[in-house]
Phi, psi and omega in degrees: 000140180224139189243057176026197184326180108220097172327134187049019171265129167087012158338094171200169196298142210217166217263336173301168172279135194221162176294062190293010175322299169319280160320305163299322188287327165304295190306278229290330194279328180281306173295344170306128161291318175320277216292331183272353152245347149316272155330266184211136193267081151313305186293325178297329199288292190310332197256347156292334160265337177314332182295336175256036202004057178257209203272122190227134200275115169280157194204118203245167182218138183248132180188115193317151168298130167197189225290162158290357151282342198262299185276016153278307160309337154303298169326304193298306203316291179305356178089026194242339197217000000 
């Protein structure tokens, strides 16, 4: 049984070559009170499947460097911006 994702939970430095940009605007969006109660309750989503202690899979995202437009449209699709 897999009871999917959780966004921006457990964001930390990964053996890829990476953004830290990136990588801080995740930490910092997963710790905002602002995104989690506005927004999206992340941090509440991460400690409801934690509760149920299973296995938990990392799972990454890729994505060429390209315009500021192409990655604002990212941001839009995933719901972050």
């Amino acid at each position: 049984m897999t009871l999917g994702l959780s966004p921006l939970a457990g964001v930390e430095k990964s053996q890829f070559l990476e953004s830290t940009v990136w990588r801080y605007l995740y930490q910092r969006a997963f710790l905002s009170p602002l995104v989690n109660r506005r927004i999206f309750n992340v941090q509440g989503q991460a400690a409801f499947k934690r509760r149920f202690h299973g296995n938990e899979i990392q799972t990454y995202i890729a994505f060429k460097r390209g315009t500021p437009t192409e990655t604002l449209a990212l941001l839009r699709l995933l719901k972050t911006f």
